[in-house]
C-alpha positions as CSV (number, residue, x, y, z in Angstrom):
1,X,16.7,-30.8,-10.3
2,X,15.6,-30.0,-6.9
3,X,13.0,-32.4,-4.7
4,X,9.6,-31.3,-4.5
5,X,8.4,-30.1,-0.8
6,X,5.4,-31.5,1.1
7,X,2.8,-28.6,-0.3
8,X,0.6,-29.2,-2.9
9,X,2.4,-30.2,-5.5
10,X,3.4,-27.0,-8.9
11,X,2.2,-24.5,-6.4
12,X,4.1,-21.2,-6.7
13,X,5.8,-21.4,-3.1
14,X,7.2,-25.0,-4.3
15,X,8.4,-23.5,-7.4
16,X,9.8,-21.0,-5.4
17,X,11.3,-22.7,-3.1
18,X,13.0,-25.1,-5.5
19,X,14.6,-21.9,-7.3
20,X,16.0,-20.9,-4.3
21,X,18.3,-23.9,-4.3
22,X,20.0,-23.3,-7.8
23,X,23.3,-21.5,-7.1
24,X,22.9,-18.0,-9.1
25,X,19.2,-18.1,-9.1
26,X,17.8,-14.6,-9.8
27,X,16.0,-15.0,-6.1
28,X,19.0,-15.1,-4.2
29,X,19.0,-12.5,-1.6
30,X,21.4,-9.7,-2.2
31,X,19.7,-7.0,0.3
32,X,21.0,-3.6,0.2
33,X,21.5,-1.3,3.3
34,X,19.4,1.1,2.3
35,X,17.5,4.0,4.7
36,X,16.1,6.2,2.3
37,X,12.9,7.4,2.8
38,X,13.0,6.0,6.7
39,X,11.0,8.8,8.1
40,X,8.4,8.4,5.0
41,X,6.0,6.2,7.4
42,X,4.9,8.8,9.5
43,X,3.8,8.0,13.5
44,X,0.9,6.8,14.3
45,X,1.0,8.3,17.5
46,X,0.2,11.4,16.5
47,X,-3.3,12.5,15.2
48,X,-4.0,14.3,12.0
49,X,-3.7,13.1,8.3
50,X,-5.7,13.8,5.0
51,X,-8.9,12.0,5.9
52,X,-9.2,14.6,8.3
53,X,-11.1,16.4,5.2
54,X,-10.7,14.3,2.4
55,X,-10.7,10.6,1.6
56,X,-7.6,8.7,-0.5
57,X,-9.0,10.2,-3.9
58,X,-8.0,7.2,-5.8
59,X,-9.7,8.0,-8.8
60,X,-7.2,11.3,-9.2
61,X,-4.0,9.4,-8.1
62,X,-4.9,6.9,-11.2
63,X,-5.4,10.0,-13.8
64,X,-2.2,11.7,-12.7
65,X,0.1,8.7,-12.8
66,X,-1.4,7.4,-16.2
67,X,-0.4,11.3,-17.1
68,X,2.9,11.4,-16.2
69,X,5.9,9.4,-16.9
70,X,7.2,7.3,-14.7
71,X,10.7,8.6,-14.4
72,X,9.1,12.7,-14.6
73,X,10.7,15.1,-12.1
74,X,8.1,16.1,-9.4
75,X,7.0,19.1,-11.2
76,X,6.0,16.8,-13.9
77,X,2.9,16.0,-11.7
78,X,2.2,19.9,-10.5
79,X,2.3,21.1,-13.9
80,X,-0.3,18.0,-15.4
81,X,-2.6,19.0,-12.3
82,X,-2.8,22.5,-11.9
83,X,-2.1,23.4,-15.4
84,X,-3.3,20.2,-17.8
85,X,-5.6,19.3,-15.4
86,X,-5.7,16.2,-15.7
87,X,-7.8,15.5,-12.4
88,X,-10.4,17.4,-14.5
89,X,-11.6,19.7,-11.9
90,X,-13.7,22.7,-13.2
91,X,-11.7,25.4,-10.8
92,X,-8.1,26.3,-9.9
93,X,-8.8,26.5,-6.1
94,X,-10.3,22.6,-6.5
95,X,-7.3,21.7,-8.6
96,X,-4.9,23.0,-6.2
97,X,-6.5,21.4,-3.3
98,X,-6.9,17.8,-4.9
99,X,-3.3,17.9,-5.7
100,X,-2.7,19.1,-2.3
101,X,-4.0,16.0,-0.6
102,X,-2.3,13.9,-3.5
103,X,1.1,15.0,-2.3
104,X,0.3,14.6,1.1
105,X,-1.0,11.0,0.5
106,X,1.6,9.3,-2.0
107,X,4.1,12.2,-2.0
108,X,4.6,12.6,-6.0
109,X,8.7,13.1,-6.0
110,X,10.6,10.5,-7.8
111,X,13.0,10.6,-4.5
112,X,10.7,9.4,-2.6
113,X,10.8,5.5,-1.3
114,X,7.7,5.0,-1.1
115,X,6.2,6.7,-3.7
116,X,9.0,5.4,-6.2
117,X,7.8,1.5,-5.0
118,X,4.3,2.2,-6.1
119,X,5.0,3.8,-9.4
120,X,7.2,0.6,-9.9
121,X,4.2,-1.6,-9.0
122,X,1.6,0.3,-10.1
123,X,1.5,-0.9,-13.8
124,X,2.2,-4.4,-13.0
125,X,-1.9,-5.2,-13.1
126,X,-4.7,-2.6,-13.0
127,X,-6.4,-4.6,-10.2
128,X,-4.0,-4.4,-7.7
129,X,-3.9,-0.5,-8.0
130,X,-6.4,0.2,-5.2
131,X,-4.9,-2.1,-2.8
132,X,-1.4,-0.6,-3.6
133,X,-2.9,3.1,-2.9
134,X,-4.6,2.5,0.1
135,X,-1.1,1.0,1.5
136,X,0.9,3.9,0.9
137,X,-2.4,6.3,2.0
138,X,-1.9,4.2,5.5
139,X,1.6,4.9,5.7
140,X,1.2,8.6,5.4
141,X,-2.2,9.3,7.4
142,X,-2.8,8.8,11.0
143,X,-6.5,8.8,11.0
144,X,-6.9,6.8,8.2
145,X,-4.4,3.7,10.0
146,X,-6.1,4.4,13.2
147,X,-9.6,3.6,11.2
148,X,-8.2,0.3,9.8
149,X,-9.0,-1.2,13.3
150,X,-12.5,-1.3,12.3
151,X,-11.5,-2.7,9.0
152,X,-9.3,-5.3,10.5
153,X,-11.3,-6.8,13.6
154,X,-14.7,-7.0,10.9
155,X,-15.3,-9.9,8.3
156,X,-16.5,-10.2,4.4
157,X,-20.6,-9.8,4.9
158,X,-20.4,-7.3,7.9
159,X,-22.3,-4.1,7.6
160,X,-20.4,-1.0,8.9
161,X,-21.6,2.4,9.5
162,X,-19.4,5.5,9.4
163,X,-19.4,5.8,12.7
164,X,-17.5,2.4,13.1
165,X,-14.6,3.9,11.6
166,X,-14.9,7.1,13.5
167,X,-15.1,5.1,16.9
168,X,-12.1,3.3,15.9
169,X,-10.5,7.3,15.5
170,X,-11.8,8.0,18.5
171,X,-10.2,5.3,20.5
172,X,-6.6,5.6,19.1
173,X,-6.7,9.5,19.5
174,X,-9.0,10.0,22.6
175,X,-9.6,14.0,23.2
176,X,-7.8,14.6,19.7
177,X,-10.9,15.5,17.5
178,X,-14.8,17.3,18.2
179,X,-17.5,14.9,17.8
180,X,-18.2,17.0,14.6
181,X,-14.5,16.3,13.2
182,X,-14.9,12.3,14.1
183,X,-17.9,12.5,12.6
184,X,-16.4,14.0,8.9
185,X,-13.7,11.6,9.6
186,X,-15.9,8.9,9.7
187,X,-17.6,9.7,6.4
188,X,-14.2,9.9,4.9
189,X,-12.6,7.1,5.8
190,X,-15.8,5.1,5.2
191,X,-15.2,6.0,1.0
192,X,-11.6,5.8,1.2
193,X,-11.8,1.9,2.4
194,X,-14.4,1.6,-0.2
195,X,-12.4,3.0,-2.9
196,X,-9.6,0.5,-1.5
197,X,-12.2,-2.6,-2.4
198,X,-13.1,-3.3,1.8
199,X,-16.5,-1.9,1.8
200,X,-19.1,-1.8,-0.8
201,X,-22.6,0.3,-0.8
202,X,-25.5,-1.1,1.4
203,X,-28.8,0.1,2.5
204,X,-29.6,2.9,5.2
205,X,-26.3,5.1,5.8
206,X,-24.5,1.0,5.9
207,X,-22.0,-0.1,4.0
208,X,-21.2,-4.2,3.3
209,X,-17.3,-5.5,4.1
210,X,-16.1,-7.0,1.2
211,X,-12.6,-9.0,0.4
212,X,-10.3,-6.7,-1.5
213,X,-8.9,-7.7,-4.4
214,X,-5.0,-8.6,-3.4
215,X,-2.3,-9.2,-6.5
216,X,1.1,-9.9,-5.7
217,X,2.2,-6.6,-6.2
218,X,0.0,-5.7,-3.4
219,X,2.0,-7.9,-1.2
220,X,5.0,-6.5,-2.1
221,X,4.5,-3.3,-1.4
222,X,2.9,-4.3,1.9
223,X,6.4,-6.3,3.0
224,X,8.1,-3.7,1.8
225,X,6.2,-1.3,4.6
226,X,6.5,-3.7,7.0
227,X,10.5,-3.9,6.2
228,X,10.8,-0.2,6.5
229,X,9.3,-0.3,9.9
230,X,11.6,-2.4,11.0
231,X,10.1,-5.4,11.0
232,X,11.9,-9.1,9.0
233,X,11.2,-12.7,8.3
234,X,7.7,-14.1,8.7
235,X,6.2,-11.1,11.2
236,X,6.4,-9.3,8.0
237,X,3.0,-11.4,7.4
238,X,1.3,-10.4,10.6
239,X,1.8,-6.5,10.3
240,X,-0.9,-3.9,9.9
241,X,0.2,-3.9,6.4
242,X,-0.3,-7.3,5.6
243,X,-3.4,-7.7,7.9
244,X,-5.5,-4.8,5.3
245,X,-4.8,-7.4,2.6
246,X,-7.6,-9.2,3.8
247,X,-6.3,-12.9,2.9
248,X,-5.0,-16.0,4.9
249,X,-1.5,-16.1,5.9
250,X,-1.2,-18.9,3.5
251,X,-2.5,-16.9,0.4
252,X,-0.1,-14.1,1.4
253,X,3.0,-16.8,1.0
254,X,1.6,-17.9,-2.4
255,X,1.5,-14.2,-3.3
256,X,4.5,-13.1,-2.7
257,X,6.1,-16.3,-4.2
258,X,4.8,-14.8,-7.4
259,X,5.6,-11.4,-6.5
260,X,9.2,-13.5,-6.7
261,X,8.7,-15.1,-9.7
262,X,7.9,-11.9,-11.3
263,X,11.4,-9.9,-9.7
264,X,9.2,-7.6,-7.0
265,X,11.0,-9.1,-4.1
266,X,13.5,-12.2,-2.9
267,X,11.6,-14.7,-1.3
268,X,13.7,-17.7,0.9
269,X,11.6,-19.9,2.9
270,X,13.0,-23.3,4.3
271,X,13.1,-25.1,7.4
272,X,9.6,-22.7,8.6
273,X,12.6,-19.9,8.2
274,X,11.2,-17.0,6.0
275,X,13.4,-14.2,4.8
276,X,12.2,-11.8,2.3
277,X,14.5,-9.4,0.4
278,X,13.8,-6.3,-1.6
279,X,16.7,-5.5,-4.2
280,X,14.5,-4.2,-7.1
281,X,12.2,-2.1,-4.7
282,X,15.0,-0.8,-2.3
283,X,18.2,-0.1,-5.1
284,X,19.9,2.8,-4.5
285,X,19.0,6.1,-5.9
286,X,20.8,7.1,-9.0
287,X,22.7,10.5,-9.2
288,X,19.1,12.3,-10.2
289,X,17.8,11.0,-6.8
290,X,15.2,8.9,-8.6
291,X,16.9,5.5,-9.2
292,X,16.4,3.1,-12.2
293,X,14.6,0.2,-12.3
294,X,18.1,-2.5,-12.6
């Protein structure tokens, strides 16, 4: 038996932690060298992304991946879109360009990093399904990560307008877009965030912030974009990622000592020493270039 630490005592970081000390534990870190899907994070020094003309179209991302299987080639996803439709769009031109913005967003190809994280995640608990879209959404769109700012610097019971978000586009990509196109970018961005659970309807053209809903798998996901960007240890709690997860850094730790429990990561923390390891998320890709869950 291990000795219980000075936080509140049963909490899931103490059970974590005391896991962590029994030789063989399942939580022992056993990180891979692993750059797949390096490049997937695309720059956010350089303007464009769906939001652009579309928001995150969470909705449609939920109807395809309850469609397809989990371990489906890629055209799995073209063929329930454009030819089941599932997205249950009444023309081809709309089904083509929902599934358009679908790839663009989450990328649909089992060899994908990032997409292949969130398809493991994804059925882990409806809630956290937002949350988990809107991560990957900011990995793969500029406009939409440089609108997070206004997301990020505003708190639960704040009214925003759509032209918050759009000033926050404005400032990261000064001379990029018309006023017209900050303007649609605005509007888009300001339902994408409230598809993600940050913003809810208000009165006059306002919307109210609201605290999304964050599961563990949601942290999980976000440490795992903060690992692909390069970043380790406890700054993987201060990142853009984890910021959009709208809870104290204390709330994040007790997460993701769940997200441990539950074999989405490796979390060691001793000593004010944090190290977080991915070998479920991050195993290597099997000879189909789709990986199996171990």
């Amino acid at each position: 038996m291990c000795a219980q630490t000075t936080t509140k005592a049963g909490s899931l970081l103490d059970r974590a932690l005391c896991e962590l000390a029994i030789p063989g534990s399942r939580m022992a870190i056993d990180q891979p060298t692993f750059a797949h899907g390096s490049n997937e994070i695309v720059t956010g020094d350089v303007s464009g992304g769906t939001n652009t003309s579309h928001t995150i179209v969470v909705s449609a991302l939920t109807a395809l991946v309850d469609a397809v299987p989990a371990d489906a080639p890629s055209a799995a996803y073209e063929e329930a879109a454009l030819e089941a439709n599932v997205l249950g769009k009444s023309t081809d031109g709309a089904r083509r360009r929902t599934y358009r913005y679908l790839r663009e967003l989450y990328i649909l190809r089992p060899d994908s990093l990032l997409f292949r994280a969130l398809r493991d995640l994804w059925p882990v608990e409806p809630s956290a399904r937002p949350v988990l879209a809107g991560l990957c959404a900011l990995a793969r769109d500029a406009a939409f990560r440089a609108s997070s700012a206004a997301i990020t610097r505003s708190s639960p019971g704040d009214m925003l307008r759509s032209s918050d978000l759009a000033e926050a586009v404005a400032k990261r990509f000064a001379a990029s877009y018309s006023s017209g196109t900050l303007a649609k970018i605005g509007r888009n961005t300001f339902s994408s965030w409230e598809q993600t659970g940050h913003l809810a309807d208000a009165e006059h053209a306002t919307k109210a912030r609201t605290r999304a809903v964050c599961r563990p798998a949601d942290i999980a996901y976000a440490l795992l974009l903060g690992h692909m960007d390069g970043v380790r240890g406890r700054a993987l709690f201060e990142t853009l990622w984890a910021r959009v997860l709208d809870q104290p850094q204390s709330h994040l730790l007790d997460l993701a000592a769940s997200a441990s429990q539950q074999g989405m990561l490796e979390l060691r923390s001793a000593g004010g020493v944090v190290e977080i390891g991915f070998r479920e998320l991050l195993r290597p890709f099997d000879h189909e270039g789709q990986g199996q869950l171990l």
